[in-house]
ZADO-1210 file (C-alpha; in nm, 4 decimals, padded with zeros to 6 digits):
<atoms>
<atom x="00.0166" y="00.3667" z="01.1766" code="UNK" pos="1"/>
<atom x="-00.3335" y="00.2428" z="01.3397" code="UNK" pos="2"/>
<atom x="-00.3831" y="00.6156" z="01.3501" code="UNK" pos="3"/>
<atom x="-00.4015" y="00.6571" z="00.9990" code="UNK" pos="4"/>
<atom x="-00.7883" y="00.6612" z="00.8912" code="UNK" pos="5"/>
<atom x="-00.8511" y="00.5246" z="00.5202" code="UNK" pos="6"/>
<atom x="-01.1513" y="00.6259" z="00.3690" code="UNK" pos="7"/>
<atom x="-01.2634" y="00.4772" z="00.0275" code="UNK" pos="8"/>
<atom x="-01.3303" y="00.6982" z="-00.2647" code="UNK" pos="9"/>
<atom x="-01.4687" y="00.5508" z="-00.5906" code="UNK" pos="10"/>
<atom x="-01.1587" y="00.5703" z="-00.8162" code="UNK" pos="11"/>
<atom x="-00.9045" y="00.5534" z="-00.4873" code="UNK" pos="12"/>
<atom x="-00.8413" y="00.6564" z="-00.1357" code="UNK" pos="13"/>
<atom x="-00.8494" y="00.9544" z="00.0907" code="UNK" pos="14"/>
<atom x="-00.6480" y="00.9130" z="00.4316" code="UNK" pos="15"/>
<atom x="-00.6562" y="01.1316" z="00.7591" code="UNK" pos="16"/>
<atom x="-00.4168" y="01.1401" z="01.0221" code="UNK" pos="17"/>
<atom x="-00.3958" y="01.3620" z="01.3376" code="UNK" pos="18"/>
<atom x="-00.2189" y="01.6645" z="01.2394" code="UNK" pos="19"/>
<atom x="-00.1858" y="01.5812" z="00.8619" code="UNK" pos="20"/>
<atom x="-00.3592" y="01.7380" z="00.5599" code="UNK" pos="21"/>
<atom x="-00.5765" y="01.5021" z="00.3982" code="UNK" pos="22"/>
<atom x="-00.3921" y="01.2715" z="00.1110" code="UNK" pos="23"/>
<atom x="-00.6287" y="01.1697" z="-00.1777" code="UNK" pos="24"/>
<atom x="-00.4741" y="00.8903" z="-00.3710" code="UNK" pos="25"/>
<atom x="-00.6797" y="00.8130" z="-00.7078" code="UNK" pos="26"/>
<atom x="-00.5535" y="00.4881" z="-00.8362" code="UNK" pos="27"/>
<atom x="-00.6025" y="00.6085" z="-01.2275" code="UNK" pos="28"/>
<atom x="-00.3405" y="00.9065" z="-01.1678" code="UNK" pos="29"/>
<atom x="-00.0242" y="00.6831" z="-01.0099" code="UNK" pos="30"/>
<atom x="00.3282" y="00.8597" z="-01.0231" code="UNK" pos="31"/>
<atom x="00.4433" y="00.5840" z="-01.2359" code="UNK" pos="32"/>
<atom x="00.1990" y="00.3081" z="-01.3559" code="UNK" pos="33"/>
<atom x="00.3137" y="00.1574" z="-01.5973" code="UNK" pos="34"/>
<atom x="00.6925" y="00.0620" z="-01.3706" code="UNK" pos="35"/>
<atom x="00.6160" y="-00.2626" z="-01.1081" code="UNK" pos="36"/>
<atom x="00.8661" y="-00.2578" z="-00.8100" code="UNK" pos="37"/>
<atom x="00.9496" y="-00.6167" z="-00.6453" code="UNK" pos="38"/>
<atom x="00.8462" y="-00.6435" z="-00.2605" code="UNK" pos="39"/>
<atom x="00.7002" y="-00.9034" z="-00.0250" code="UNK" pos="40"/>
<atom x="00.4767" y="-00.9206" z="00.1915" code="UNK" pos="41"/>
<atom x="00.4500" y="-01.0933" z="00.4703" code="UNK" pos="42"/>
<atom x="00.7741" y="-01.2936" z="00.3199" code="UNK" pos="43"/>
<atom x="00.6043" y="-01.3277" z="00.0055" code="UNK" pos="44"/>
<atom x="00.7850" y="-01.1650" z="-00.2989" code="UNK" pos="45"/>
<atom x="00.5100" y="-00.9470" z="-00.5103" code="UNK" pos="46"/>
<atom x="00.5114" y="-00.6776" z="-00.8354" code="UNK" pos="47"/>
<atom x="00.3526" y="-00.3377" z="-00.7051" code="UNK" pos="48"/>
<atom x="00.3416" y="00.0186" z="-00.8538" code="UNK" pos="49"/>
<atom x="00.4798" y="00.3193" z="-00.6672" code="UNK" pos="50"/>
<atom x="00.1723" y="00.5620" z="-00.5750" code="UNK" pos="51"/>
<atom x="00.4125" y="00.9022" z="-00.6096" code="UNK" pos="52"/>
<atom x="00.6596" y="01.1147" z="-00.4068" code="UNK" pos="53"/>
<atom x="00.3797" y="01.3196" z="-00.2242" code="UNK" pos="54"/>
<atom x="00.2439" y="00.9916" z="-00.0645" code="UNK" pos="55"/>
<atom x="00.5687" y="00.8637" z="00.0369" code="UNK" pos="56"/>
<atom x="00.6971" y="01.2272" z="00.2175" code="UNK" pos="57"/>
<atom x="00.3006" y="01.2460" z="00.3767" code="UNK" pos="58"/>
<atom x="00.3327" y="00.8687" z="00.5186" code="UNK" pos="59"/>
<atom x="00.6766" y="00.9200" z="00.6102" code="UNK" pos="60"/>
<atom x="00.6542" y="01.2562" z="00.7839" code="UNK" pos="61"/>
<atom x="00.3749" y="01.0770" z="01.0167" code="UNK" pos="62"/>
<atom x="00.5195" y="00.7575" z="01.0906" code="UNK" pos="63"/>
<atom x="00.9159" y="00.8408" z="01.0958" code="UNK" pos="64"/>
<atom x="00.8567" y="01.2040" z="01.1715" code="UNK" pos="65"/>
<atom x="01.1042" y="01.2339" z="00.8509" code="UNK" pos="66"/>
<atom x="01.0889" y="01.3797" z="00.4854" code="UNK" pos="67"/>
<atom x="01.1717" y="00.9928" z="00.3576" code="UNK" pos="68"/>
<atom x="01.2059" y="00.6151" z="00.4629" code="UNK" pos="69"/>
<atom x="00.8504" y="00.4761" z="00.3596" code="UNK" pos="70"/>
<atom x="00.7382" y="00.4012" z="00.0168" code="UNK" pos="71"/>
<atom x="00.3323" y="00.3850" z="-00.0462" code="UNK" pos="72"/>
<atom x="00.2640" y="00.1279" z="-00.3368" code="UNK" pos="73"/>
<atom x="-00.0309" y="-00.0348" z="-00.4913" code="UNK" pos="74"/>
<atom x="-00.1340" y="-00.3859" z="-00.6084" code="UNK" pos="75"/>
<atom x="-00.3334" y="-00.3320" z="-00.8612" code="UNK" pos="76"/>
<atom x="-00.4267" y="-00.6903" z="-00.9607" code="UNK" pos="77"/>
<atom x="-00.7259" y="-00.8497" z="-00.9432" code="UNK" pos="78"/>
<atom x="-00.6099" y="-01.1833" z="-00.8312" code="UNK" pos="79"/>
<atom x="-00.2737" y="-01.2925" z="-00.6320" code="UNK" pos="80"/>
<atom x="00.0370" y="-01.3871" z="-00.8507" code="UNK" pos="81"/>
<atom x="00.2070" y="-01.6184" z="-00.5962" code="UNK" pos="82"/>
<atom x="00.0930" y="-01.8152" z="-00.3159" code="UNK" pos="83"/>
<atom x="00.0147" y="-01.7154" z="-00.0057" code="UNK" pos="84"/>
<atom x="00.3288" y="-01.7970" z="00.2352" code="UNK" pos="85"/>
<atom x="00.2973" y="-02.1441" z="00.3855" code="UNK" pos="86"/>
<atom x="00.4039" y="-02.0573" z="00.6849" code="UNK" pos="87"/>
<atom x="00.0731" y="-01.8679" z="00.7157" code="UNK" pos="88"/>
<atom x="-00.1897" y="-02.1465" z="00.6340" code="UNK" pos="89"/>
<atom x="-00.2531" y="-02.1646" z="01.0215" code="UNK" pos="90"/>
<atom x="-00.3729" y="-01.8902" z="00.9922" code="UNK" pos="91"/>
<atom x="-00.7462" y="-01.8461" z="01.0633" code="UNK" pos="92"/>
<atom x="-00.8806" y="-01.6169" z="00.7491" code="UNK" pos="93"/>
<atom x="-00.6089" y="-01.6588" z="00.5103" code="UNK" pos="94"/>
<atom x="-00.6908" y="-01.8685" z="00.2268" code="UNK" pos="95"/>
<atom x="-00.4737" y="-01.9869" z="-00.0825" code="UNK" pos="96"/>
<atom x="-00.6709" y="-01.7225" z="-00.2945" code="UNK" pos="97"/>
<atom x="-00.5643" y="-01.4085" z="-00.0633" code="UNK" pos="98"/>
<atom x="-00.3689" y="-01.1629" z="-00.2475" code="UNK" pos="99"/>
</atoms>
């Protein structure tokens, strides 16, 4: 994954990987962005929004080396809906505000 280069656009994201085709994401033109999916990160539960197919079989096909497995998803929130994970506040540069 640390071979994956993101490069920011103004409305999104363009990423580059070593044999890959370049994926533009634009964050106004989600597969479905009105639907929030439940994950977590780093053990903390969170509402994101699926980016589309195409983004899921690109990041899959380089990571897994198959057509599915990964999902890419956004938070599009300006602000974090749950605390960060206490089990994190050691932590250097994570502060209660961190989404």
């Amino acid at each position: 994954m640390v071979k994956i280069q993101p490069k920011a656009l103004p409305n999104g994201l363009v990423f580059s990987a070593p044999g890959m085709p370049d994926l533009e994401l634009d964050f106004r033109h989600l597969e479905s962005p009105s639907k929030d999916v439940r994950t977590s990160v780093w053990g903390v539960a969170i509402d994101v929004m699926l980016c589309g197919s195409r983004f899921d079989k690109w990041f899959s096909q380089f990571i897994l080396k198959e057509d599915s497995g990964l999902k890419l998803v956004y938070y599009p929130y300006p602000g974090p809906v749950r605390a960060t994970n206490p089990r994190l506040r050691h932590m250097p540069y994570i502060k209660q505000a961190d989404s």
